[in-house]
VMD Tcl script that draws the C-alpha trace (Angstrom):
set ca {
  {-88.45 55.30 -85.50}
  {-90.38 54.15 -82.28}
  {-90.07 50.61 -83.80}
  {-86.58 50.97 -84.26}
  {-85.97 51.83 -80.06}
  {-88.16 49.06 -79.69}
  {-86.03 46.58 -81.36}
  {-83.12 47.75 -79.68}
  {-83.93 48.14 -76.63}
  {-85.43 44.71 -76.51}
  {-81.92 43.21 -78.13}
  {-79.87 45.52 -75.86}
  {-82.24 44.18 -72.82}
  {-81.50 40.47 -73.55}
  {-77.83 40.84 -74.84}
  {-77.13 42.46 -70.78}
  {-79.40 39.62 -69.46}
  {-76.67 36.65 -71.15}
  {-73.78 39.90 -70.22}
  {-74.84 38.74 -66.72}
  {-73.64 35.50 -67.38}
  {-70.69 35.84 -70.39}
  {-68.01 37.87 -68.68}
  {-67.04 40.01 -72.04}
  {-70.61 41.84 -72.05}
  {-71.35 44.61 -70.00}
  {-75.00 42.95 -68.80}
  {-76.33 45.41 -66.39}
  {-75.39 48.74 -68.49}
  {-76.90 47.40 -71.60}
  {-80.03 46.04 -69.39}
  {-80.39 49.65 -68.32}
  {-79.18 50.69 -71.77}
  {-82.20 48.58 -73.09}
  {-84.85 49.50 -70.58}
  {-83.89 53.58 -71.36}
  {-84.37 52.85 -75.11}
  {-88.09 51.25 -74.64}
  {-88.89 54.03 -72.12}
  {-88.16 56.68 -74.80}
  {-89.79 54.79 -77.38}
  {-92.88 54.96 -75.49}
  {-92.27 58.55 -74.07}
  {-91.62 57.70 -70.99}
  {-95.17 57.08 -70.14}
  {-95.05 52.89 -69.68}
  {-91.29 53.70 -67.99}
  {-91.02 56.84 -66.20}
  {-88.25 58.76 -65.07}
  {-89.17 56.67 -61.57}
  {-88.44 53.56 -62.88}
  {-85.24 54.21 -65.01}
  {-83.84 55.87 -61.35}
  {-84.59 52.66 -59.76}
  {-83.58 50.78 -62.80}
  {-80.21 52.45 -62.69}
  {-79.89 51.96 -59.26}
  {-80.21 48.17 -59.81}
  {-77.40 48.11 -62.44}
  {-74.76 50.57 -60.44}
  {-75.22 47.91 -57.41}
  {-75.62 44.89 -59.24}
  {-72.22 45.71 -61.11}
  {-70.46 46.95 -57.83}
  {-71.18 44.06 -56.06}
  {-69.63 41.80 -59.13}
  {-66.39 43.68 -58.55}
  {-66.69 43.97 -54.66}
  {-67.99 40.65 -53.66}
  {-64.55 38.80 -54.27}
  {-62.65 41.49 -52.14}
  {-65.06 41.12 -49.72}
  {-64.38 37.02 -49.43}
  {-60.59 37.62 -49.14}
  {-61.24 39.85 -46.27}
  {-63.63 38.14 -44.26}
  {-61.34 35.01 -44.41}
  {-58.56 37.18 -42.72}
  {-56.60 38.66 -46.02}
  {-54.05 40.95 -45.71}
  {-54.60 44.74 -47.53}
  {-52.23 43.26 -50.39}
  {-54.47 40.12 -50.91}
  {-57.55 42.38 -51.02}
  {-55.78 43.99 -53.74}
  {-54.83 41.11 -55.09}
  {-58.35 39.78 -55.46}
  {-59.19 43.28 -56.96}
  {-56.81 43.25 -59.40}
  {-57.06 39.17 -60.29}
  {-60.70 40.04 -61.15}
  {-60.49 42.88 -63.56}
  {-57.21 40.85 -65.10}
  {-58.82 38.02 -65.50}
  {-62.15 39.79 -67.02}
  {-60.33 39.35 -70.32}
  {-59.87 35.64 -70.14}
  {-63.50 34.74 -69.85}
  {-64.91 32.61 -67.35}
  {-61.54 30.49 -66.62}
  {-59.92 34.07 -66.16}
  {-62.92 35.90 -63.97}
  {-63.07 32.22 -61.64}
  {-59.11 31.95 -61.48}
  {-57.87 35.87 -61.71}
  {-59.18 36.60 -58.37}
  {-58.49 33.30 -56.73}
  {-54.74 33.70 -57.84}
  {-54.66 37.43 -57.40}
  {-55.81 37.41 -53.50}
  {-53.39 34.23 -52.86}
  {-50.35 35.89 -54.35}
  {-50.67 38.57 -52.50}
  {-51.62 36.75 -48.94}
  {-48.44 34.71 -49.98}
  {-46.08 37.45 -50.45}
  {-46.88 39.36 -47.54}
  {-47.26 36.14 -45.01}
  {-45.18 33.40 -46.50}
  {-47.85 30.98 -45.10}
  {-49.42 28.99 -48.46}
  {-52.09 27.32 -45.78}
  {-53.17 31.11 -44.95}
  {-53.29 31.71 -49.09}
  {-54.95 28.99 -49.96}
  {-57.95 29.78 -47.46}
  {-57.85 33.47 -48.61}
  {-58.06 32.18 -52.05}
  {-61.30 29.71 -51.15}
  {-62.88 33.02 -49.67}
  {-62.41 34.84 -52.98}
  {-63.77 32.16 -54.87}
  {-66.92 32.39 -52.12}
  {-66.98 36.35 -52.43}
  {-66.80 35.66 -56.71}
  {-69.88 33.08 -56.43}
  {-71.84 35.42 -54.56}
  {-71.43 38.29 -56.62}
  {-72.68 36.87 -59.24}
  {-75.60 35.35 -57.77}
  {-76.21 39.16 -56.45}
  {-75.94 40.27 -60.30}
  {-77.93 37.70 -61.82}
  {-80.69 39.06 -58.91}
  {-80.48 42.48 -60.09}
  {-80.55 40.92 -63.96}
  {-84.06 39.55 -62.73}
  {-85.23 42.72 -61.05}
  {-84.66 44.41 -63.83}
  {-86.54 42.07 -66.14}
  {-89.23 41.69 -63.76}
  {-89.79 45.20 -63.15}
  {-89.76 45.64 -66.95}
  {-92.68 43.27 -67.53}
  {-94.72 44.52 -64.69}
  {-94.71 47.93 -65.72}
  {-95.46 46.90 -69.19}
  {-98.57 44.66 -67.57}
  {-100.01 47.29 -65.59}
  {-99.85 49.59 -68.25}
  {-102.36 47.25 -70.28}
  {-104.57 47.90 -67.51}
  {-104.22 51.86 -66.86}
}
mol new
graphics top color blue
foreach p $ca { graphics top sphere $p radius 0.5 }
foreach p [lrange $ca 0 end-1] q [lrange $ca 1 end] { graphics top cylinder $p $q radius 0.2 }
display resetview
């Protein structure tokens, strides 16, 4: 049966690490998923209960920040609370159009809603540009976390050779 957590975990570990990149996969929950499933497998004695806290850590921020990040853009760009929501709303929408709807569904959210409550498309437009900003960096702050959890599964599995 250890063999069997093994496999998974290792499958559920690199399905979340191309999740961080394919919108439709949950990639930090099944990274964590993954790393759980090879810390029971070894009875928690390669990954304690240490390292699945700070693994889970990881994952919680790593996802917030995909979901925050583009709400964050539209405000520092001056966005109204509608176009925050906007950008919100775009981005869970548009998770179930894949990439062209998680790039476009936040974009279009946040500049429908700066429209509607300034009637200024210049305003919209650069509220929509922030969004985009706030989307790219989220994801370069998930794809971090993707790595820190990859990382930190490797070196605990190297130091345990040595311990």
């Amino acid at each position: 049966m250890t063999v069997v957590f093994i496999i998974l975990g290792l499958i559920a570990v690199t399905a979340g690490l191309l999740g961080t990149i394919y919108p439709a996969i949950p990639g930090l929950g099944l990274m964590f998923g993954g790393a759980w499933l090879l810390a029971h497998a070894g009875d928690y004695q390669i990954f304690g209960s240490t390292t699945l806290i700070f693994l889970a850590i990881v994952a919680v921020i790593g996802t917030a920040m995909d979901y925050v990040a583009g709400m964050l853009g539209a405000k520092y760009t001056g966005a109204d609370k509608l176009a925050v929501w906007g950008a919100f709303i775009g981005g869970i929408a548009g998770a179930f159009f894949s990439l062209p709807g998680l790039l476009f569904g936040p974009m279009i959210g946040a500049a429908v809603g700066e429209f509607i409550t300034r009637k200024d498309m210049w305003q919209a437009g650069k509220v929509s540009f922030g969004t985009l900003i706030g989307f790219i960096i989220g994801t370069v702050a998930k794809i971090g976390c993707a790595l820190t959890i990859v990382l930190t599964l490797l070196t605990m599995w190297i130091i345990s050779w040595f311990a």
